[in-house]
C-alpha positions in Angstrom: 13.9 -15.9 -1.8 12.3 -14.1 -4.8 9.2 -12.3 -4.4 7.2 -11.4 -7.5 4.3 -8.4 -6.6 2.5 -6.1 -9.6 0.5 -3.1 -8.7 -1.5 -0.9 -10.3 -0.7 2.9 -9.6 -3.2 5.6 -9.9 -0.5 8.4 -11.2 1.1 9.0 -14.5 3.9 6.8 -15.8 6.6 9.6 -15.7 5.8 11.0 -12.4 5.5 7.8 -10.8 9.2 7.5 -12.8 10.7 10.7 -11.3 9.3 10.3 -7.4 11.1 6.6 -7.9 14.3 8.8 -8.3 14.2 10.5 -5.5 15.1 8.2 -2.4 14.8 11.0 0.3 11.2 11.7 -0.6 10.8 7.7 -1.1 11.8 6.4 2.0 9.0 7.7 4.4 6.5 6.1 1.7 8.0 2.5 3.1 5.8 1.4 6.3 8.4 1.7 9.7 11.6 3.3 7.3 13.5 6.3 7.8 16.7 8.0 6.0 19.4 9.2 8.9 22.0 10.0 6.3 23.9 10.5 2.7 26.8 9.1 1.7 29.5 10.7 -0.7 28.9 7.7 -3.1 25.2 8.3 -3.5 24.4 5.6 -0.8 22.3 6.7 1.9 21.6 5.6 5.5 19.1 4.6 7.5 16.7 1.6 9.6 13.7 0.2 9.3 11.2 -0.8 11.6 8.9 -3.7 11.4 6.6 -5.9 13.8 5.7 -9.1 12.9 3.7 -10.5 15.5 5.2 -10.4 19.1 8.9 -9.7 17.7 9.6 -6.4 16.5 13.0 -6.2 14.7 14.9 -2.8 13.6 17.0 -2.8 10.9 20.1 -0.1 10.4 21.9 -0.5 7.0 22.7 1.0 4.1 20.7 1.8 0.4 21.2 2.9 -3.0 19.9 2.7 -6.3 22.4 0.7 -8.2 21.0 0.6 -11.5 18.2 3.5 -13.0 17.4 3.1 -17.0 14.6 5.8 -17.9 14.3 4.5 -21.5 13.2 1.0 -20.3 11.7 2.5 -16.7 13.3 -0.4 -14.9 15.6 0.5 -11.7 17.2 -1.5 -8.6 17.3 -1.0 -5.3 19.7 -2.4 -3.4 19.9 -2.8 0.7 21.5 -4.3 3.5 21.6 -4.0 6.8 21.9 -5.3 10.3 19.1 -6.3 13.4 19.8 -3.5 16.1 20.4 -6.4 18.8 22.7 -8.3 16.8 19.7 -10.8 16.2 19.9 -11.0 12.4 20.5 -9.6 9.0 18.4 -8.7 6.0 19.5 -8.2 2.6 17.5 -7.0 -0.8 17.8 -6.5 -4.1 15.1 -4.8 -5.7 13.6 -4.5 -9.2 10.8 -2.1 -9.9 9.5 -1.9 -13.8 6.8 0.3 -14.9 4.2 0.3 -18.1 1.3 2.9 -18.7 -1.5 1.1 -17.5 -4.5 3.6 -19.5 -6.3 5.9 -18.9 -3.0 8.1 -16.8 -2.5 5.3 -14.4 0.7 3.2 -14.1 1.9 -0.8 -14.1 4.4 -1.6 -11.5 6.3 -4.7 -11.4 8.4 -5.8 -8.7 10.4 -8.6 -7.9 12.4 -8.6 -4.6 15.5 -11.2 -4.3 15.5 -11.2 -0.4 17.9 -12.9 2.1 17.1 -13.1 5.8 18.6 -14.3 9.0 18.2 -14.9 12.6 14.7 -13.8 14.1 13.0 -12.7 11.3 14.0 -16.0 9.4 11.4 -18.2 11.7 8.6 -16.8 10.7 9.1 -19.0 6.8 8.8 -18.0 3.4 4.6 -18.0 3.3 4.3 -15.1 6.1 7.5 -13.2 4.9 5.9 -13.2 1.4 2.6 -12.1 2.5 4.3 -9.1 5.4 6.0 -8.1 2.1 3.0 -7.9 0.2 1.1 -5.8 2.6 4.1 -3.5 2.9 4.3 -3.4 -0.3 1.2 -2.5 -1.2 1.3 0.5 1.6 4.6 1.4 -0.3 3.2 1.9 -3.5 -0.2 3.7 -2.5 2.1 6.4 -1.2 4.0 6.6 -3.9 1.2 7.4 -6.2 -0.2 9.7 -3.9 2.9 11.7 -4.0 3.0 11.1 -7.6 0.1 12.5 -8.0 0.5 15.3 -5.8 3.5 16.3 -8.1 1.9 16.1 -11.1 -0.6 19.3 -10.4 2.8 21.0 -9.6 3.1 23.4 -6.6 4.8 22.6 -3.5 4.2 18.7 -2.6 4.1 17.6 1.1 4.9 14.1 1.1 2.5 11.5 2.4 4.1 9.1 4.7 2.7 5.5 4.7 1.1 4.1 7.6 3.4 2.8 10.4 4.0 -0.6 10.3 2.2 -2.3 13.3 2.4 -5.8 13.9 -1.5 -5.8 14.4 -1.8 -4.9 10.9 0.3 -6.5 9.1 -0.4 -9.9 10.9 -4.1 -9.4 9.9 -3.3 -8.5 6.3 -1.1 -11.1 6.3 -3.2 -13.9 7.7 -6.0 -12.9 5.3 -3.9 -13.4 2.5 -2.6 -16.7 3.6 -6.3 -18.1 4.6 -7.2 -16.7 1.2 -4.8 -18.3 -0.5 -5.7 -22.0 1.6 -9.8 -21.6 0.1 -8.1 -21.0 -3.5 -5.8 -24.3 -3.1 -8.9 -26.5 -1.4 -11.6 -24.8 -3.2 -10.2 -23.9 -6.9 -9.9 -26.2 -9.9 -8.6 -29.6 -9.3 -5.9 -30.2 -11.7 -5.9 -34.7 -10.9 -7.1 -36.3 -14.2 -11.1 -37.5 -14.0 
C-alpha cells in the first residue's frame, strides 16, 4: 500500500539534508527502533518495536539507504524484515523529498510503498495509515530537533522520539480516523442539486 504524508520541519533545509544521512543518529528518532549492527555493504541492522492495540509485534530486519541525490534532496529508504515470533513480515520502501519551506524551516514529503503480512495485516489499510502517520509525525519532530541542534554547532546529543506505546498511537490514531468520518459526513457534498 502507498502512503503519502508531508510535514513541515522547523530546521534548515541542509541540516535537515545531512541528519537524513546519517542512519545511526536517525534510527532512535523512529518511535520503538533501534540499530544492533553495520554491515560491510553499508546495510545496517536492527528491530523495531510497535504496539498497536493489544498486539505488540517486533520486527528484526535489515535497512539501507538505496538511493541519496543532494542536488534534488530526494533519498530512499529501504527495509525489510521479519516478526520475532514468526507471526509476519513487513517490508518498506521509502521516499523522503525536501523543499525550503521560508523563513529557515523545511518541506518534507514522504511517500511509503509498504507491504505487510500476518498479525499486523488485520488491523486494514485505514488504521495502518493512520499508526503510520502518528509515527511519522514523532519521526520527523525528532529529526528537526536534532537538526536544529546541529545547526548551532557544538556537540549534539541526539533526541530520541517517544516510545511507541500502543496507548498512544491507538488514540492518535482513532482521532485521526473519527476526524476523517466528520470530514466525509460533514464536508461538501459532491451529488449534483
Amino acid at each position: 500500500m502507498l502512503i503519502e504524508n508531508d510535514f513541515r520541519l522547523a530546521a534548515p533545509l541542509d541540516d535537515v539534508w545531512e541528519f537524513l544521512q546519517d542512519v545511526p543518529a536517525l534510527a532512535p528518532c523512529l518511535p520503538g527502533a533501534e540499530l544492533t549492527g553495520e554491515q560491510p555493504d553499508g546495510s545496517f541492522t536492527g528491530g523495531v518495536k510497535v504496539s498497536m492495540g493489544p498486539v505488540s509485534l517486533r520486527f528484526t530486519g535489515v535497512a539501507q539507504i538505496r538511493s541519496s541525490d543532494p542536488s534534488t534532496h530526494t533519498m530512499v529508504l529501504h527495509a525489510a524484515g521479519s516478526e520475532a515470533r514468526g507471526r509476519g513480515t513487513a517490508e518498506m520502501s521509502v521516499t523522503a523529498s525536501l523543499a525550503p519551506a521560508g523563513a529557515g524551516a523545511t518541506s518534507m514529503h514522504v511517500v511509503q510503498d509498504l507491504q505487510i503480512s500476518g498479525a499486523a495485516a488485520q488491523y486494514g489499510r485505514g488504521m495502518i495509515s493512520d499508526v503510520t502517520s502518528v509515527l511519522l509525525g514523532s519521526f520527523t519532530d525528532c529529526i528537526a530537533a536534532n537538526a536544529e541542534a546541529r545547526s548551532r554547532g557544538g556537540t549534539v546529543t541526539v533526541t530520541r522520539a517517544a516510545p511507541a506505546s500502543g496507548f498512544r498511537i491507538g488514540v492518535s490514531a482513532a482521532l485521526m480516523a473519527l476526524r476523517r468520518v466528520v470530514r466525509r459526513f460533514l464536508g461538501p457534498s459532491t451529488r449534483p442539486a
